[in-house]
C-alpha positions as CSV (number, residue, x, y, z in Angstrom):
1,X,-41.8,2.2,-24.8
2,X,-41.3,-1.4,-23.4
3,X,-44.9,-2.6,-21.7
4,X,-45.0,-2.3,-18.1
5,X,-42.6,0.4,-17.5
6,X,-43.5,4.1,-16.9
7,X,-41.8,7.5,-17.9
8,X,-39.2,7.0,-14.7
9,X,-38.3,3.6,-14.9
10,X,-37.7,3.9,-18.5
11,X,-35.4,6.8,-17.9
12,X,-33.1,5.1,-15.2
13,X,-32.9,2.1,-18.1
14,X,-31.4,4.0,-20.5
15,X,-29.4,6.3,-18.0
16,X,-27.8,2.9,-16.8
17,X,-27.5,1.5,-20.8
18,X,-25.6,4.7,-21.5
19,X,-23.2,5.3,-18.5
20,X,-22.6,1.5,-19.4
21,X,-21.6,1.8,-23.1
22,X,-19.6,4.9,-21.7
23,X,-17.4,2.4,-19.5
24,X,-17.5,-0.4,-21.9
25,X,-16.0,1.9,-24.7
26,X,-13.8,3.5,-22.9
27,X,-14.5,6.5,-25.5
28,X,-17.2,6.6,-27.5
29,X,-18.9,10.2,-29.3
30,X,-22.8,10.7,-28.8
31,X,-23.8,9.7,-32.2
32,X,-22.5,6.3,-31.2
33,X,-24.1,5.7,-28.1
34,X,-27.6,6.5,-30.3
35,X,-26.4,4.1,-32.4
36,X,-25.0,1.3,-30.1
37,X,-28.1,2.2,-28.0
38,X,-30.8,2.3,-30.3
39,X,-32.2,5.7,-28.6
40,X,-32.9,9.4,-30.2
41,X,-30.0,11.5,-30.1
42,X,-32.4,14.3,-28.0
43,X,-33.1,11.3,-25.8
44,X,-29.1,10.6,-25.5
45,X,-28.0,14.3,-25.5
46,X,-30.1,14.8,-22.3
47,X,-29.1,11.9,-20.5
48,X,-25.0,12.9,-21.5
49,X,-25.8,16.2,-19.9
50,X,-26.9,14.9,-16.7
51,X,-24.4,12.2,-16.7
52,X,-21.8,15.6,-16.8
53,X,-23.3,17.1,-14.5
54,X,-23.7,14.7,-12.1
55,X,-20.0,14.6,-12.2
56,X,-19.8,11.1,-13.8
57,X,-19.2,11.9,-17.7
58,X,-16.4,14.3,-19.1
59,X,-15.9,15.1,-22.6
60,X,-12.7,14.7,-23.7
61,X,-10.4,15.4,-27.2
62,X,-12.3,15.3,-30.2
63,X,-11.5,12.1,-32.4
64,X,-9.5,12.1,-35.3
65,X,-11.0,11.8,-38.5
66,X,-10.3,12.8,-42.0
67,X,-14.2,12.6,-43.1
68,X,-16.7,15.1,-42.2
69,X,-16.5,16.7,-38.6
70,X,-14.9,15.4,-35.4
71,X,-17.0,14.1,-32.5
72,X,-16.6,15.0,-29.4
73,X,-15.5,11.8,-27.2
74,X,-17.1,11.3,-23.6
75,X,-15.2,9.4,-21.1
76,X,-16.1,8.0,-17.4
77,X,-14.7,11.0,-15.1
78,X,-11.7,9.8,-12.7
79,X,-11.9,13.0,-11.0
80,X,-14.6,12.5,-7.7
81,X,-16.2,8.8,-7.0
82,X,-14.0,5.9,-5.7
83,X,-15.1,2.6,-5.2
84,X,-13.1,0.5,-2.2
85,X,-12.1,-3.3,-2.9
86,X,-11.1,-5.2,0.1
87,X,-9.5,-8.9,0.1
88,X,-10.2,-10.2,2.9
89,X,-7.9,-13.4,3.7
90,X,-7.1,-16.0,6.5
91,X,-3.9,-14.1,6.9
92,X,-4.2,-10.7,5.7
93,X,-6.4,-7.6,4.7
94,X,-5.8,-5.4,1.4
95,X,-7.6,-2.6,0.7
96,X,-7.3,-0.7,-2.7
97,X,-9.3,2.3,-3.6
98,X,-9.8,2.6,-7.4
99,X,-11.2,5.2,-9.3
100,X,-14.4,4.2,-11.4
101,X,-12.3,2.7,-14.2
102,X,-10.5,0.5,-12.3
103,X,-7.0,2.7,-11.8
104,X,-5.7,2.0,-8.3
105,X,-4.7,5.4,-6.1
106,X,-4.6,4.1,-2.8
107,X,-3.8,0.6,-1.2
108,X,-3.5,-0.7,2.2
109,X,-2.3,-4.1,3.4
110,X,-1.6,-5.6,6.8
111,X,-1.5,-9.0,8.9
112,X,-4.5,-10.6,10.4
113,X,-4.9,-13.7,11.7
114,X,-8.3,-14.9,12.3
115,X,-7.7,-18.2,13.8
116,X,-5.9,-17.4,16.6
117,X,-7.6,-14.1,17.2
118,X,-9.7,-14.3,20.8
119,X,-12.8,-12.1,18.9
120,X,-12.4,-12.7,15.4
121,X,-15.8,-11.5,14.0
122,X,-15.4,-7.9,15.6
123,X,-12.1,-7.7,15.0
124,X,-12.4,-8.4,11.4
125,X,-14.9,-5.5,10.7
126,X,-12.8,-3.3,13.2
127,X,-9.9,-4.0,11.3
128,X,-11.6,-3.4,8.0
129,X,-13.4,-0.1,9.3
130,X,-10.2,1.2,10.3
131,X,-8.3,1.1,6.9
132,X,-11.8,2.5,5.3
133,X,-10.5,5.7,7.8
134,X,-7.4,5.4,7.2
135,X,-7.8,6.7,3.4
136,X,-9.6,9.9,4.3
137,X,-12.1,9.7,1.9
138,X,-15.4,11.7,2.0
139,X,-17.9,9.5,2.6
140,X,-19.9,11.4,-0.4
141,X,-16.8,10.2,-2.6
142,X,-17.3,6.5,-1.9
143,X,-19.9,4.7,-4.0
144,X,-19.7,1.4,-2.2
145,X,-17.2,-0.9,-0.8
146,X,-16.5,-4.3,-2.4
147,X,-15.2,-7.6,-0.1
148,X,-13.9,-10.9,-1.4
149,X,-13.6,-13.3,1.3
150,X,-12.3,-17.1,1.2
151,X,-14.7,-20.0,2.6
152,X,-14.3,-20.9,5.1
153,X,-13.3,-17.9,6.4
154,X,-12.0,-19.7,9.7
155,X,-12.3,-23.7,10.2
156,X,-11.2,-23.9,14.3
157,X,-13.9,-21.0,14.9
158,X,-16.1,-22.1,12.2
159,X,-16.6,-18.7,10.7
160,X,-17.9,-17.8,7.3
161,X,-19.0,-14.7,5.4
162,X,-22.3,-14.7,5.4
163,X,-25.5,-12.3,5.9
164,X,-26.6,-15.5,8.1
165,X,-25.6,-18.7,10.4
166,X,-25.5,-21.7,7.7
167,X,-25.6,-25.1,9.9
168,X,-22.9,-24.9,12.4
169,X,-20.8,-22.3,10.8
170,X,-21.6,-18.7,12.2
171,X,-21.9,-15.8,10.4
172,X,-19.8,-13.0,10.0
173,X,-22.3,-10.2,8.8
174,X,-19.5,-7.8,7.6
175,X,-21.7,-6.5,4.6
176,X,-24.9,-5.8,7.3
177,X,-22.3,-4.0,9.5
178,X,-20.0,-1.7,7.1
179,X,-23.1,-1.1,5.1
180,X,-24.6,0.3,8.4
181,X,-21.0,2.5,9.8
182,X,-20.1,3.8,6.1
183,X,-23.9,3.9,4.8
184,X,-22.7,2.7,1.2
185,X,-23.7,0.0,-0.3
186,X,-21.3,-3.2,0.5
187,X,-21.2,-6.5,-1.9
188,X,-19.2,-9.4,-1.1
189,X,-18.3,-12.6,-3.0
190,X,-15.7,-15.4,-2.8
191,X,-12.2,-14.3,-3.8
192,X,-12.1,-16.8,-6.6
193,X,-15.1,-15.3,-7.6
194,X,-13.5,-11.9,-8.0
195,X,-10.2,-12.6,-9.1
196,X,-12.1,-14.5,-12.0
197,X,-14.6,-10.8,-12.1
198,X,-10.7,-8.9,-12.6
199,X,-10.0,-11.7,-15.7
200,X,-13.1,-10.7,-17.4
201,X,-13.3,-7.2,-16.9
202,X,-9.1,-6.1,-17.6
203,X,-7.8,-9.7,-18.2
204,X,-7.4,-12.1,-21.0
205,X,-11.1,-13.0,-20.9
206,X,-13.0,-9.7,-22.0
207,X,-13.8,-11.4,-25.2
208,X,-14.7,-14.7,-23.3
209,X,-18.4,-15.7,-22.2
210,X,-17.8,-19.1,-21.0
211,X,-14.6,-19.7,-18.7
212,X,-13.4,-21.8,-15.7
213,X,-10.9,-19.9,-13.3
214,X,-9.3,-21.5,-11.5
215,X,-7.5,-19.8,-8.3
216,X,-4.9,-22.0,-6.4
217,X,-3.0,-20.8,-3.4
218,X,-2.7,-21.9,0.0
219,X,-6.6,-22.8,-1.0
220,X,-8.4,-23.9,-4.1
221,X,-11.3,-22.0,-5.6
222,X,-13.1,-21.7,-8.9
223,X,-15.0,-18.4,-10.7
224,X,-17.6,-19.5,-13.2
225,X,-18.6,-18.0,-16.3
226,X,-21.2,-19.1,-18.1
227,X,-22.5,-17.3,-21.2
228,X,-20.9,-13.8,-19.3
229,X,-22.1,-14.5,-16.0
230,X,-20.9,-15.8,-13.5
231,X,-22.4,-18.6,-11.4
232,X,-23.1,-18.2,-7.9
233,X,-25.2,-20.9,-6.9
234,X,-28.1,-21.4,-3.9
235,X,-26.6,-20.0,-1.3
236,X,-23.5,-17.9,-3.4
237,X,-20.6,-20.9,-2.4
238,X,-20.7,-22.3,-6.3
239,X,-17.2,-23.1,-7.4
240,X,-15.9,-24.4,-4.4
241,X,-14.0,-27.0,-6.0
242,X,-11.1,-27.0,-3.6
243,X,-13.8,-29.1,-1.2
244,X,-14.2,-31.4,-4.0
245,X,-13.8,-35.2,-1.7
246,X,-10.9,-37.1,-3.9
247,X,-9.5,-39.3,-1.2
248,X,-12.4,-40.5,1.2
249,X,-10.7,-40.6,5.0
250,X,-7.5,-38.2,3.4
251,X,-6.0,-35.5,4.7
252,X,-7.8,-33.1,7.3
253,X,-9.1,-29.9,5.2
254,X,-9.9,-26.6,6.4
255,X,-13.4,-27.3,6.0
256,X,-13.8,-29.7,8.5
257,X,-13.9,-33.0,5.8
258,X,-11.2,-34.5,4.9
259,X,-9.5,-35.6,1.8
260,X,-10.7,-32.9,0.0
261,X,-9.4,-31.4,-3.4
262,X,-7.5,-28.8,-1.8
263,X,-5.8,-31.4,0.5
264,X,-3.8,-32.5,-3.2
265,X,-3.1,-29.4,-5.0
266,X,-2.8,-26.6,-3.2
267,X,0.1,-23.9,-2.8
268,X,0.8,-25.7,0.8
269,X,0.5,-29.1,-0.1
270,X,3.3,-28.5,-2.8
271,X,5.6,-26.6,-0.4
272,X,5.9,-29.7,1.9
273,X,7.3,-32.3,-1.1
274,X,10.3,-30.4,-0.3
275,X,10.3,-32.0,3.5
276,X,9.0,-35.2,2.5
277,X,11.8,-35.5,-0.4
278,X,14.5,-38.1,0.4
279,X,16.8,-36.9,-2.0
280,X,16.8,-34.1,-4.8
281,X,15.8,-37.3,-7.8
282,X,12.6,-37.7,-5.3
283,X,11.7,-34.3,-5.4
284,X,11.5,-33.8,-8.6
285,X,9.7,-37.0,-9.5
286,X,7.4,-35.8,-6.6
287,X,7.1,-32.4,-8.2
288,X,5.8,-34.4,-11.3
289,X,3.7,-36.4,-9.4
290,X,2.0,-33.1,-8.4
291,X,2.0,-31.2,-11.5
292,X,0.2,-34.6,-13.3
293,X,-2.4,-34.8,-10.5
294,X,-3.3,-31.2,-10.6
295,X,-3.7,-31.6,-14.6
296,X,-6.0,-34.6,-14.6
297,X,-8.1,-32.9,-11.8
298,X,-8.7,-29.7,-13.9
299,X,-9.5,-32.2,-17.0
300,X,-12.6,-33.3,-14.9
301,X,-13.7,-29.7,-13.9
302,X,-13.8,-29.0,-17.7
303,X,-15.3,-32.2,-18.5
304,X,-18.0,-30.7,-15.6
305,X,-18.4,-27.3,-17.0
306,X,-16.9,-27.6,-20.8
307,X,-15.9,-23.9,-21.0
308,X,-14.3,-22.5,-23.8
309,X,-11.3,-21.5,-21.9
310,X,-9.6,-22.7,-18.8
311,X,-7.7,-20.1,-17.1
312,X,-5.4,-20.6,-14.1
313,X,-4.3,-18.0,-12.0
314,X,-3.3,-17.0,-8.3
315,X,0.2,-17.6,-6.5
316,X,0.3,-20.9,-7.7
317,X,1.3,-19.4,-11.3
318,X,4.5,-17.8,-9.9
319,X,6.3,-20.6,-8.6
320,X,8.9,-21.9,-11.2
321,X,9.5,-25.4,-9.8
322,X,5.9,-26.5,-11.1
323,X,6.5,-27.7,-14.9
324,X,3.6,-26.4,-16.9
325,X,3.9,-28.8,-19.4
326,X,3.2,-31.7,-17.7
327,X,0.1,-29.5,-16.2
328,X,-1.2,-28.6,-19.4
329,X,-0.3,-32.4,-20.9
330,X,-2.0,-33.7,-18.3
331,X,-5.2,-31.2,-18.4
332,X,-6.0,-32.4,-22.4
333,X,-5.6,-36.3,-21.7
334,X,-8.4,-36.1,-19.1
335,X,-10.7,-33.6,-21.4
336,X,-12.7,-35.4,-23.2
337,X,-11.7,-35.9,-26.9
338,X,-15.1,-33.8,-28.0
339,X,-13.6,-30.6,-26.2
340,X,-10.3,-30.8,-26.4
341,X,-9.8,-29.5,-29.7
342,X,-11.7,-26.2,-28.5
343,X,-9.9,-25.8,-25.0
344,X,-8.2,-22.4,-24.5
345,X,-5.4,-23.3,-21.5
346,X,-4.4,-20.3,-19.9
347,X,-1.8,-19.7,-16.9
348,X,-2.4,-16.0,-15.9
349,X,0.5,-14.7,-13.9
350,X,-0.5,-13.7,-10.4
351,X,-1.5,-9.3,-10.6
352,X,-0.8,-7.5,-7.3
353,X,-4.5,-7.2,-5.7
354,X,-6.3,-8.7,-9.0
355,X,-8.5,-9.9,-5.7
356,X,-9.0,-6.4,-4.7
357,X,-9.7,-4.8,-8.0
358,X,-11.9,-7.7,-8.9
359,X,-14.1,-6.6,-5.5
360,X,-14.3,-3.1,-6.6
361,X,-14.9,-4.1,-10.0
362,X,-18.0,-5.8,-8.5
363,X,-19.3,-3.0,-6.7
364,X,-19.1,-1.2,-10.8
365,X,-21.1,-3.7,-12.0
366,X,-24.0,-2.8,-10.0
367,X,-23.3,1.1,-10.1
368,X,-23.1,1.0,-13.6
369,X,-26.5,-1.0,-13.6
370,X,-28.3,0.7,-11.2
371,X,-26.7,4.4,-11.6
372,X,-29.7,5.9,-9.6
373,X,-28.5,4.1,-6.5
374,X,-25.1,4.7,-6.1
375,X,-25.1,8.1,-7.4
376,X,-27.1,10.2,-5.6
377,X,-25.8,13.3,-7.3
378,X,-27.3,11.9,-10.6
379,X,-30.7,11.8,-8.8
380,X,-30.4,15.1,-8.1
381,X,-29.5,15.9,-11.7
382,X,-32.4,14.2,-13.2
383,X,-35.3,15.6,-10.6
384,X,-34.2,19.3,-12.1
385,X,-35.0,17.7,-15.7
386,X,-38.3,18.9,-17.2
């Protein structure tokens, strides 16, 4: 036994290693998880059982094999729990309710507008209460609700998602307040955050530890992984590259500053070249113009962060009229010549409520880490062990 830890806390470790090597495997027999988890097989037999009977663990077919006998193959159970992702933007609210592996059976989407809304703090976590109602859940179903949220969440109002007031900005304490109505447990991070959480856990990056996403839509954002984790920073506002100052005395930005990243390369900085095109020869060479400043810009940010792969995503991805090539040209002549033979360039086409998932894949991570918490029919199971 590890020093320091006693009989209980030792037993909610390997509880969580196993559930975890459970969902990471997708399918995995018992001898395995002895294996993979360097434990007894008594010590992984009883843990199986009360992961079954806590509803979480199913066994399912046994697997094929030619050698020797079959074993029996456990799965994560789809049957009770749900976990509720909400993305929470400047101009909408989705809500998707996912099953613990991630399988979408309910979603919810409607307008919001939080900058000309008269009481846009309550209305927000009305709003947001109401479409938690709305999918007639039992609240013994729901293991915890997941929010991705942009920042700022409102510039004229000076609104962020926060658990407090930063500076000027005031807080809108949505995790303090549906953690109090729905008495789950409520986690919230930035949406580029997430949507990079939804790469690593379903997208291209499961097998990557070190990646820059990068999230462009009407804003700019950045998820950070750095050897499989991402990077929050101080006060949880890391990757916030969109407010990256390239032209001092620019453009006004959301933020308040101006000139700032976002100003250049967002989704609604290219959808006015259109208006300010003379003729169709200057849009096009304005459309360049674009495409070669975005590159060079995400050139720096891996000359910043040098991470094995650079993945674009987000709206951004979808729209046709932005040649990639002269993106990804432009990305390798600003790397520097020492990464660039490493670089994985990705454009990752934009997956309906990646956002969403991504938030309820974050309320998983903790489940799966901290099983006793969010389960409390597994607490139960264990206090009638021996």
């Amino acid at each position: 036994m590890t020093k320091g830890k006693n009989p209980q806390t030792t037993r909610e470790y390997n509880q969580a290693l196993i559930l975890s090597l459970i969902a990471k495997h997708s399918a995995i027999s018992r001898v395995d998880l002895a294996r993979l988890g360097k434990l007894s097989k008594p010590v992984v037999t009883s843990i199986v059982d009360n992961l079954m009977a806590a509803g979480l663990v199913k066994e399912g077919p046994k697997a094929e094999s030619t050698v020797g006998r079959r074993p029996v193959m456990l799965h994560i159970t789809e049957d009770f729990y749900r976990i509720i992702g909400i993305d929470l933007s400047r101009d909408h609210i989705t809500l998707v309710v996912t099953t613990l592996t991630g399988e979408i059976r309910q979603r919810i989407s409607e307008s919001l507008d939080v900058e000309n809304t008269q009481s846009a703090k309550h209305e927000i976590t009305d709003a947001v209460l109401d479409m938690v109602n709305r999918t007639k859940l039992d609240r013994k179903q729901i293991v915890g609700v997941g929010v991705a949220h942009p920042f700022p969440l409102s510039s004229s109002r000076k609104l962020i998602v926060a658990n407090q007031d930063v500076g000027d900005w005031k807080a809108v304490k949505l995790g303090e307040e549906l953690s109090d109505v729905l008495g789950v447990p409520v986690h919230l991070d930035n949406d580029a955050n997430l949507a990079a959480m939804h790469e690593r856990w379903y997208g291209r990056a499961r097998k990557i530890s070190d990646f820059v996403y990068v999230l462009i839509g009407n804003g700019v954002g950045a998820g950070i992984y750095n050897n499989g984790r991402l990077v929050r920073g101080h006060l949880g506002f890391a990757g916030e590259i969109g407010h990256i100052v390239v032209t001092p005395g620019g453009e006004q930005c959301v933020c308040g500053n101006r000139g700032c990243l976002e100003t250049e390369i967002s989704l609604r900085r290219f959808d006015r070249l259109e208006e300010e095109a003379a003729s169709n020869r200057d849009l096009e060479e304005k459309i360049n113009q674009y495409a070669l400043r975005l590159g060079r810009h995400l050139g720096n940010i891996v000359n910043i962060f040098n991470p094995q792969a650079l993945i674009i995503g987000g709206a951004f991805v979808s729209e046709a009229r932005i040649p990639r090539e002269v993106v990804e040209r432009a990305v390798y002549e600003a790397v520097h010549p020492v990464l660039r033979s490493t670089l994985q360039l990705m454009f990752v086409e934009d997956v309906p409520d990646n956002v969403a998932k991504g938030a309820a894949s974050l309320v998983g991570l903790y489940a799966y880490r901290q099983p006793h918490r969010y389960f409390p029919n597994l607490s139960q199971s264990n206090n009638r062990q021996p």
